[in-house]
SENUZA-79498 format. One record per residue (C-alpha): x, y, z. Coordinates in nm, 4 decimals. Layout:
BEGIN
+----------+----------+----------+
!        X !        Y !        Z !
+----------+----------+----------+
!        X !        Y !        Z !
...
+----------+----------+----------+
***
This chain:
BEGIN
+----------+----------+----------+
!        X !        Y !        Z !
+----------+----------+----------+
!   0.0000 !   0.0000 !   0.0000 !
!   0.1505 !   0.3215 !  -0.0583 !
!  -0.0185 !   0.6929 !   0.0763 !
!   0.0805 !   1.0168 !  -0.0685 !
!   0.0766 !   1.3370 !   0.2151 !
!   0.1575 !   1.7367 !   0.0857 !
!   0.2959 !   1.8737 !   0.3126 !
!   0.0551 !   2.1149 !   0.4732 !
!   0.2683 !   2.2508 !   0.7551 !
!   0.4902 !   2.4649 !   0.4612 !
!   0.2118 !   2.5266 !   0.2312 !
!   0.1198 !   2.4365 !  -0.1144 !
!   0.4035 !   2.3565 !  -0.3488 !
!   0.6206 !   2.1492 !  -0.0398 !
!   0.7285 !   1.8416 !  -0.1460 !
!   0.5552 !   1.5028 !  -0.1401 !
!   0.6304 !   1.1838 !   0.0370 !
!   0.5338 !   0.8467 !  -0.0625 !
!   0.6043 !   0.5294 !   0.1409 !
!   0.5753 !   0.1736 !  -0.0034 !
!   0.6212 !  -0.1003 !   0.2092 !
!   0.7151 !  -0.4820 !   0.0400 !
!   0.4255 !  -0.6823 !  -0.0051 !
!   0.3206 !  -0.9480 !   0.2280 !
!   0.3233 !  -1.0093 !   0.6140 !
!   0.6282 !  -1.0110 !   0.8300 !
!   0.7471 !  -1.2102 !   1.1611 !
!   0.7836 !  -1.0477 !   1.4746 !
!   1.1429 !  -0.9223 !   1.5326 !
!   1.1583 !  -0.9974 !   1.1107 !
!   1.2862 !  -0.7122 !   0.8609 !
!   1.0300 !  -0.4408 !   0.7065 !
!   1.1422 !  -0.3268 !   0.4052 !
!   1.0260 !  -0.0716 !   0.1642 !
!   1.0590 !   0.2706 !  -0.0007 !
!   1.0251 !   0.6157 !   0.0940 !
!   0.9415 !   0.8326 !  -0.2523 !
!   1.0150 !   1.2244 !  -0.2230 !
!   0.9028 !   1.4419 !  -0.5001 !
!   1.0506 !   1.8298 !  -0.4450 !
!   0.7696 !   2.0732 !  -0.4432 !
!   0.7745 !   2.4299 !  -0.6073 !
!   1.0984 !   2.5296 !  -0.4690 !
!   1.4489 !   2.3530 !  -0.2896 !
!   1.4047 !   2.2610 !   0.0606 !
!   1.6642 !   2.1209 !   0.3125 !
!   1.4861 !   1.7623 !   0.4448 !
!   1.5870 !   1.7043 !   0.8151 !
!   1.5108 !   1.4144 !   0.8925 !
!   1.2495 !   1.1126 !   0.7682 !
!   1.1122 !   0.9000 !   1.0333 !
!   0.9202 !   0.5920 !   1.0396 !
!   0.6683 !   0.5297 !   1.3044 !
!   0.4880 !   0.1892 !   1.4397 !
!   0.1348 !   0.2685 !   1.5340 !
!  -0.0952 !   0.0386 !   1.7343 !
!  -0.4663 !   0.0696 !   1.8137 !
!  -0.4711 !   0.0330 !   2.1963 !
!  -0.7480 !  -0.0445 !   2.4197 !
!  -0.6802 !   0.1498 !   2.8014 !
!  -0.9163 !   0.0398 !   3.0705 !
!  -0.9081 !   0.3600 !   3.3532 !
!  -1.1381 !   0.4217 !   3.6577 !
!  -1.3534 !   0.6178 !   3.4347 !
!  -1.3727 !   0.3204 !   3.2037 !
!  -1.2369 !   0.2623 !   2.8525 !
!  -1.0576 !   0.4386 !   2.6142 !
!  -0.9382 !   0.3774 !   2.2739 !
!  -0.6344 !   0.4892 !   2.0869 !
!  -0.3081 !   0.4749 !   1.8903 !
!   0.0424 !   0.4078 !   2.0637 !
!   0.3741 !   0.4888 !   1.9078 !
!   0.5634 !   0.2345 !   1.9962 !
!   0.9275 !   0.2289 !   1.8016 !
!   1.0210 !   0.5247 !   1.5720 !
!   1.3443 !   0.4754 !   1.2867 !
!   1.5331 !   0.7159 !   1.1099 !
!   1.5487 !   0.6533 !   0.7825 !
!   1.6791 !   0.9514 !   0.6313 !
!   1.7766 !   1.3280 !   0.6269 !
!   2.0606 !   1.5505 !   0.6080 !
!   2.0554 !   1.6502 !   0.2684 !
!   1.8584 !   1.9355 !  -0.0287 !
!   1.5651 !   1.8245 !  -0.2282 !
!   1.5869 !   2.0466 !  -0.5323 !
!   1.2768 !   2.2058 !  -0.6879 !
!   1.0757 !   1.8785 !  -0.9067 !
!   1.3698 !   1.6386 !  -0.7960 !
!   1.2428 !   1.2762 !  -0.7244 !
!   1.4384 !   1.0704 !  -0.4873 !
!   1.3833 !   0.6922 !  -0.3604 !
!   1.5696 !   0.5620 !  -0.0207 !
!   1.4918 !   0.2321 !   0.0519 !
!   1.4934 !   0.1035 !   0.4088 !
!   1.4780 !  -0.2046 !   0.5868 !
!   1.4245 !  -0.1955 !   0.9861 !
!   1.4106 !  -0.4578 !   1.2524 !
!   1.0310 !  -0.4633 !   1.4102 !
!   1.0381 !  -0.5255 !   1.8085 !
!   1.0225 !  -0.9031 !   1.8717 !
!   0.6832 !  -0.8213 !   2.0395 !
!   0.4836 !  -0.6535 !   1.7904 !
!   0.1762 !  -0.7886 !   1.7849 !
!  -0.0125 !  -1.0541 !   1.5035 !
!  -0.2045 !  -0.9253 !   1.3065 !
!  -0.3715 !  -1.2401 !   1.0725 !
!  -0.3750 !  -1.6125 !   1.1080 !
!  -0.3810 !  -1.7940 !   0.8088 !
!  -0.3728 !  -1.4838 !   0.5903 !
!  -0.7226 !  -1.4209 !   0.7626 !
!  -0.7646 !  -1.0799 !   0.9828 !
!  -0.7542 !  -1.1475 !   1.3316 !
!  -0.9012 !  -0.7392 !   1.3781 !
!  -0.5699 !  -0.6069 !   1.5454 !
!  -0.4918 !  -0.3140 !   1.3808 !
!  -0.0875 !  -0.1783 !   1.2891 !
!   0.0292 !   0.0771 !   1.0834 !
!   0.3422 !   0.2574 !   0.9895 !
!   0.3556 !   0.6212 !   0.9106 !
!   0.6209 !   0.8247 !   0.7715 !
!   0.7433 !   1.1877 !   0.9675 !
!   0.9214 !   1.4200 !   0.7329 !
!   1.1011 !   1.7401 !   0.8978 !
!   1.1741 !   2.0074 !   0.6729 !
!   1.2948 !   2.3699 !   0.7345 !
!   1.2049 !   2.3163 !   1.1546 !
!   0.9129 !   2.2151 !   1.0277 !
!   0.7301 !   1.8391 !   1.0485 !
!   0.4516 !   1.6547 !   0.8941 !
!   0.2837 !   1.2550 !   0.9547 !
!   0.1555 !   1.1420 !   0.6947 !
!  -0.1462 !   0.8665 !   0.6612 !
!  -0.0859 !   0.5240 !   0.8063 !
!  -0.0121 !   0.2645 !   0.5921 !
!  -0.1385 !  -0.0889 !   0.7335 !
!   0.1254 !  -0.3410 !   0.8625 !
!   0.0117 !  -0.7040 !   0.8743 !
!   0.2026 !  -0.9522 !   1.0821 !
!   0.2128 !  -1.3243 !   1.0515 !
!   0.2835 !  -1.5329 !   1.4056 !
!   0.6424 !  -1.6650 !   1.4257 !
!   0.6667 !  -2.0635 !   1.3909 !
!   0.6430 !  -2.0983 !   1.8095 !
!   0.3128 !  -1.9180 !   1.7966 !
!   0.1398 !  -2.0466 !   1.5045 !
!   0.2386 !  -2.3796 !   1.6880 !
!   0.0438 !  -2.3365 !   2.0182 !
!  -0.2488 !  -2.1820 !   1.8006 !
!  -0.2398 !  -2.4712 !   1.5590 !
!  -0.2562 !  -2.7104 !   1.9111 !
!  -0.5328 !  -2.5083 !   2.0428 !
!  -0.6996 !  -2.5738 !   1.7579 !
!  -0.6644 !  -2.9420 !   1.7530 !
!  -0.8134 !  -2.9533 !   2.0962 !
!  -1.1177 !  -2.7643 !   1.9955 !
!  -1.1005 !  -2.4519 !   2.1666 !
!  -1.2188 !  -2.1554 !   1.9620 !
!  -1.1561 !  -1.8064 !   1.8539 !
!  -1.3767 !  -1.5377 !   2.0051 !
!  -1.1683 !  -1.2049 !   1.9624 !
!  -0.8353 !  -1.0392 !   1.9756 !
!  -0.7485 !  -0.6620 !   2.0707 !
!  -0.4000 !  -0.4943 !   2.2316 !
!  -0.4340 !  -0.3941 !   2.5894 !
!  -0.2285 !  -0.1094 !   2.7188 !
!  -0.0444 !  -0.1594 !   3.0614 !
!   0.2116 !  -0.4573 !   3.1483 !
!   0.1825 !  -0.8314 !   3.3150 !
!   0.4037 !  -0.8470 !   3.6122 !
!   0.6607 !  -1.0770 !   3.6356 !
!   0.7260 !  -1.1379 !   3.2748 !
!   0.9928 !  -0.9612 !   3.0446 !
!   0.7452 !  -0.7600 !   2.8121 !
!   0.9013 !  -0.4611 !   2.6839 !
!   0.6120 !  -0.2622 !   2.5180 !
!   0.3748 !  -0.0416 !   2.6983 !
!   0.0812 !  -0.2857 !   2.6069 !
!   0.0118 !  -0.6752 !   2.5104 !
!  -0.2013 !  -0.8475 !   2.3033 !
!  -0.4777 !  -1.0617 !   2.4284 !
!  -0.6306 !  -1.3230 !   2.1998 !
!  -0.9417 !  -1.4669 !   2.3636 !
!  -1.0477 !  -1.8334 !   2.3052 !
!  -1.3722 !  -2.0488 !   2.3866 !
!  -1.2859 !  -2.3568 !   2.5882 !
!  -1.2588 !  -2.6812 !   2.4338 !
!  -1.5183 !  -2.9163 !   2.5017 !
!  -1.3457 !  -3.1223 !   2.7677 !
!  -1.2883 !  -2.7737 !   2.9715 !
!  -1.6047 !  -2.5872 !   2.9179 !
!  -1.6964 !  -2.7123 !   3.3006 !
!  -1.3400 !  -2.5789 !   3.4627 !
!  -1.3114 !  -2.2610 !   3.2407 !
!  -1.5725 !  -2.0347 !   3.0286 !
!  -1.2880 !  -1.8677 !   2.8311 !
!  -0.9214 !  -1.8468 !   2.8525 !
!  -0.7164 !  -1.5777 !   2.7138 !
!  -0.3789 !  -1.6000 !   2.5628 !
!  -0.0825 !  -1.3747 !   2.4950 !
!   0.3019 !  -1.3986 !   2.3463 !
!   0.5651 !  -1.2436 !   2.4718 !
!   0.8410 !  -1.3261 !   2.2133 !
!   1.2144 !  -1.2448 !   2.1878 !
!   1.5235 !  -1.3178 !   2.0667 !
!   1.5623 !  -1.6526 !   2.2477 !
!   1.1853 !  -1.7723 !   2.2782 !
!   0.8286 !  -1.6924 !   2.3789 !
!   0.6649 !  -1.6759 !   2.7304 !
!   0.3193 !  -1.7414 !   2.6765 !
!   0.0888 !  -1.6420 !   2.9139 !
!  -0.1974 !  -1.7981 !   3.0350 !
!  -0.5558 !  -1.6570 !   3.1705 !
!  -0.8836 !  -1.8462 !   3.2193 !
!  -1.2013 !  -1.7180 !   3.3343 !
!  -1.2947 !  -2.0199 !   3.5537 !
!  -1.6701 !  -2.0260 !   3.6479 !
!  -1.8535 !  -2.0054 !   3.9964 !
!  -1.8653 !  -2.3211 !   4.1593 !
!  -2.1476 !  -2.4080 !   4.4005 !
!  -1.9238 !  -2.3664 !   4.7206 !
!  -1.7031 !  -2.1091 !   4.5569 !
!  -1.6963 !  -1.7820 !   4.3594 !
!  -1.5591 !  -1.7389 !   3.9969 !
!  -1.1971 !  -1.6198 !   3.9756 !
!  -0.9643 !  -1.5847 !   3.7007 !
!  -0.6291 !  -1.8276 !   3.6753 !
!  -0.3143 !  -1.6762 !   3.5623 !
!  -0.0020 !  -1.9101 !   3.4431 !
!   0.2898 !  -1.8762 !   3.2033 !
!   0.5273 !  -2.0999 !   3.0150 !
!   0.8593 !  -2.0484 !   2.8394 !
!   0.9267 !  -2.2131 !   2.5017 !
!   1.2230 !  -2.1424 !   2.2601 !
!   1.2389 !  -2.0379 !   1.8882 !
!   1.4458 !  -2.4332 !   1.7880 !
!   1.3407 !  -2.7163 !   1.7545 !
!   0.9184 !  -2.5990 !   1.6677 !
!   0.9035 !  -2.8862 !   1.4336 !
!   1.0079 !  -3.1949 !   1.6738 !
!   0.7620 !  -3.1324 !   1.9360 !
!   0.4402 !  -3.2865 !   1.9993 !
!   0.2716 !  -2.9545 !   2.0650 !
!  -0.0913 !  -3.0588 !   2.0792 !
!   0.0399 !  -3.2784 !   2.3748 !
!   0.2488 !  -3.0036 !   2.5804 !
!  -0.0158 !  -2.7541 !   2.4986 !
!  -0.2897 !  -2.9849 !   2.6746 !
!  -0.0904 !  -3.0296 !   2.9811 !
!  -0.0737 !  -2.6663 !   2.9998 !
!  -0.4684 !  -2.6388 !   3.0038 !
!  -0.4795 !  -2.9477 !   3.2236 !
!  -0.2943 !  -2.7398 !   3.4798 !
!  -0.4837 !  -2.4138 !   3.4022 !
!  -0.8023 !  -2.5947 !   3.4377 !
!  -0.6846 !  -2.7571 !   3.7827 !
!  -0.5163 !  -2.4414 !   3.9000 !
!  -0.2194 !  -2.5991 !   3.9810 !
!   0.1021 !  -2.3536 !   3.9986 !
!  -0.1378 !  -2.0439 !   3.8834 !
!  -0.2319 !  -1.7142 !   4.0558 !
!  -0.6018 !  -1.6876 !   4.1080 !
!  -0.8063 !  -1.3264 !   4.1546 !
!  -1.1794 !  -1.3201 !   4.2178 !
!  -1.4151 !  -1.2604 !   3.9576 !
!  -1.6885 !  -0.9737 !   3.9234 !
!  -2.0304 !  -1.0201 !   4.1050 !
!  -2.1763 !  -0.7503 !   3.9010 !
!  -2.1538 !  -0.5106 !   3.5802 !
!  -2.0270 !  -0.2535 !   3.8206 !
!  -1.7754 !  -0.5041 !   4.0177 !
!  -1.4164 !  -0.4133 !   3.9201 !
!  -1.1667 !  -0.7716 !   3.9781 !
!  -0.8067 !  -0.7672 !   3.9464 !
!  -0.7626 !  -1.0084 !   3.6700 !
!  -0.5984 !  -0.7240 !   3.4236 !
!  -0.4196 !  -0.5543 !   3.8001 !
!  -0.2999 !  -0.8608 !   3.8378 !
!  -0.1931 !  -0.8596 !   3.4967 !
!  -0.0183 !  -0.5120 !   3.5087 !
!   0.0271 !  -0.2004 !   3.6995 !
!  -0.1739 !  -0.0166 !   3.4224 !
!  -0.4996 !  -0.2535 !   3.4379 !
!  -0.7775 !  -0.1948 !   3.5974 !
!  -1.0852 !  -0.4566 !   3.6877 !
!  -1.3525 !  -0.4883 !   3.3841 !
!  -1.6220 !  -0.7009 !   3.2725 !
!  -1.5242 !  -0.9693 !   3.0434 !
!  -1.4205 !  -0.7767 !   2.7143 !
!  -1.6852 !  -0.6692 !   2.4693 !
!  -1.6408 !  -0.8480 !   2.1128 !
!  -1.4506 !  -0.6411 !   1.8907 !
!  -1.3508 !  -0.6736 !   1.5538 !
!  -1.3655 !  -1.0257 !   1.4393 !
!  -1.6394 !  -1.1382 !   1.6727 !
!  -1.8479 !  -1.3658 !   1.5719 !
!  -1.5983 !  -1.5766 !   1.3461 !
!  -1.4351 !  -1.9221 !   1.4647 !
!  -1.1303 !  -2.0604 !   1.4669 !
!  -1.2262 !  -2.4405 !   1.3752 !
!  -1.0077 !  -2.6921 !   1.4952 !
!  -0.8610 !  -2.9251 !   1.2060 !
!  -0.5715 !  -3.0502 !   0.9932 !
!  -0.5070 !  -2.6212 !   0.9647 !
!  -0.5196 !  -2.6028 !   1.3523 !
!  -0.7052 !  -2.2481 !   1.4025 !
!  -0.8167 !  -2.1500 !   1.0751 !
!  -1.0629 !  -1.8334 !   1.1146 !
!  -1.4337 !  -1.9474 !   0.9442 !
!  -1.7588 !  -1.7762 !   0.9655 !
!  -2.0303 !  -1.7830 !   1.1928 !
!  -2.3662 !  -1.5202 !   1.2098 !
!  -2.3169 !  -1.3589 !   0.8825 !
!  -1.9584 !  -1.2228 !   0.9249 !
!  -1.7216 !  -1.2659 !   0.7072 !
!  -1.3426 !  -1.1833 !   0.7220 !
!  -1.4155 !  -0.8573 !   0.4418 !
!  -1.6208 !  -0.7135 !   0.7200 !
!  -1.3083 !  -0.7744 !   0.9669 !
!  -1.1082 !  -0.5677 !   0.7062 !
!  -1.3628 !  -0.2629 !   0.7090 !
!  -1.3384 !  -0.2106 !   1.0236 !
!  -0.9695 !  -0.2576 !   1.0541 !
!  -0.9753 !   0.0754 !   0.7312 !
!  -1.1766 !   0.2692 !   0.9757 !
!  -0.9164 !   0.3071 !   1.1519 !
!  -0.6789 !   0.4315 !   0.8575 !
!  -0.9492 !   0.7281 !   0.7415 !
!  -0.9362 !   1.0238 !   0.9379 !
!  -0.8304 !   0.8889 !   1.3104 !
!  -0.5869 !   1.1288 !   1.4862 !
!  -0.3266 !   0.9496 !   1.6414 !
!  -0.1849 !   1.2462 !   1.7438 !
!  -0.2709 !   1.2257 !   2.1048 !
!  -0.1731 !   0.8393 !   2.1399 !
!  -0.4122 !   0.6264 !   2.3865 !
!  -0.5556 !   0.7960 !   2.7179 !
!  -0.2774 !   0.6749 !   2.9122 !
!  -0.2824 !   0.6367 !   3.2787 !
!   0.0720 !   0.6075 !   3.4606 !
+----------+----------+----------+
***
C-alpha cells in the first residue's frame, strides 16, 4: 500500500512523500522493508530528517472506564541531512528490525481485527509533517502459530483479539501494552473454564506465553480468574508434539495448579483484578466486549485455528473495520494513558 501526504505545515508547493512497504506479512522481530518516494515541491528545501513510526490501536481500561487509541511504539530514522531540489524525485529504501513483540495481526492470511500501521514523519525547514498510516500485517512466528495450531486441535475456539495497554508483572514484556487473543474452551474444559485468554511475549531466544482463564462459579465457591505462564524457545518448533504439551498446559490451568487466582466480578459494576494482576496499568472490567472479528471461529482441524464464519460475518467485514481506523483517526494524542 503506498499513501501520498503534501505537506501542509509549509504550504502548497512542499514536497511530497510516498512510502511503499514490500508486499506481504512479516514475523515479529523480522525485517520491514520498503521505499520512501520524495518528489521536491515548487521550490528547494533542506529535508531534516524522515522518520518511520509503528502505530498500534490500543485499548486502556481507567477508573472512568475505557478508552481507545493509537500508541507509538518504536520510531526509525530513515533519512535526512541533505537538499531536495525544486521537481527532484528521490527513492531511499529502508529495511528496519520490528520489536520481537509486535503484535499478530492475521492467522492464516485471515484478519484477526488487530490493527498496525506505519507512518512516515518528514522534517523540513524546523518544520514536520505525519503522513497517513499505511497498514502493517504480521504473521505469528513458527512458536506461535504452533500453540495456536494445538489449540486448535483440541477444539477450543476463537472469540476475539485486541491490544491492551499496561504490562503483566513478572514477565519480560518490553512494550507499553500486550495483546490478548481470547479463546472459547474446548469441550473437555467448558466445566473448569468459560474462556481463557492468551498472549506472546516473544524475543530473541523464545516466547513466554501467558496464560488466563475465566474459571466459572462453583457451588461452594466464587468465579476467579487463573493466571499461568510458560517459556518455550524459537528451535526445535518442528520436533515437538505440541498438541500434547499444549494440553498439559490447560490441564494445569483448568486444575489451577502452579497459577495465581483473583476473584471474579459479582456484578456489571464489580471491578476484579484479573488485568491488576496482569499489570500495573490494568484496571478490573467485565469480560471484554467483542470487537472486531467477533463472531468468526477458529475451527479446529488438519489447519489447527483457521478463522471461518459464523452469524453472517465474514473476514471482508473484519477488514472494514480494521480501514476505519486508517481514514481520518488522529493518532496524534496516542491512547488515554494512565501512569
Amino acid at each position: 500500500m503506498v499513501f501520498k501526504r503534501l505537506l501542509g505545515s509549509i504550504g502548497v508547493g512542499g514536497p511530497t512523500v510516498d512510502t511503499a512497504l514490500a508486499p506481504g506479512a512479516v514475523l515479529p522481530g523480522g525485517r520491514l522493508a520498503g521505499e520512501v518516494l520524495l518528489k521536491g515541491g515548487r521550490a528547494a528545501f533542506d529535508i531534516e530528517h524522515i522518520t518511520l513510526e509503528l502505530t498500534a490501536h490500543v485499548e486502556a481500561e481507567t477508573d472512568d472506564g475505557e478508552h481507545e487509541g493509537a500508541v507509538v511504539f518504536e520510531r526509525f530514522k530513515v533519512g535526512g541531512g541533505f537538499r531536495l531540489d525544486e521537481d527532484e524525485e528521490r527513492t531511499l529504501p529502508f529495511t528496519v528490525a520490528l520489536p520481537w513483540e509486535t503484535p499478530v495481526t492475521e492467522l492464516h492470511g485471515q484478519p484477526l481485527g488487530i490493527v498496525l500501521g506505519v507512518r512516515t514523519e518528514l522534517g523540513v525547514a524546523g518544520a514536520k509533517d505525519k503522513g497517513d498510516l499505511d497498514r502493517l500485517r504480521v504473521a505469528p512466528l513458527p512458536v506461535q502459530e504452533a500453540v495456536l495450531e494445538a489449540l486448535g486441535q483440541l477444539g477450543f475456539g476463537f472469540k476475539s483479539a485486541d491490544l491492551e495497554y499496561g504490562r503483566i508483572g513478572g514477565t519480560g514484556q518490553q512494550l507499553p501494552f500486550y495483546q490478548e487473543i481470547e479463546l472459547t474452551p474446548a469441550p473437555r474444559y467448558a466445566h473448569a473454564m468459560r474462556e481463557i485468554e492468551v498472549t506472546f511475549l516473544a524475543n530473541a531466544g523464545g516466547v513466554e506465553v501467558v496464560l488466563e482463564a475465566d474459571k466459572p462459579r462453583g457451588l461452594f465457591s466464587a468465579g476467579h480468574d487463573a493466571l499461568t505462564r510458560f517459556a518455550v524457545g524459537h528451535a526445535g518448533v518442528e520436533g515437538r508434539d505440541w498438541t500434547a504439551e499444549v494440553d498439559g498446559w490447560m490441564r494445569q490451568l483448568a486444575a489451577g495448579h502452579g497459577t495465581r487466582s483473583v476473584p471474579a466480578p459479582h456484578g456489571p459494576g464489580d471491578a476484579y483484578g484479573a488485568h491488576a494482576d496482569k499489570g500495573e496499568h490494568g484496571h478490573g472490567h467485565d469480560r471484554h466486549a467483542a470487537g472486531p472479528g467477533a463472531g468468526t471461529v477458529i475451527a479446529a482441524g488438519a489447519a489447527g485455528l483457521a478463522v471461518g464464519v459464523v452469524g453472517g460475518m465474514v473476514a471482508a467485514e473484519v477488514v472494514d473495520e480494521v480501514g476505519d481506523f486508517f481514514e481520518g483517526d488522529d493518532e496524534e494524542g496516542g491512547a488515554d494513558e494512565e501512569d
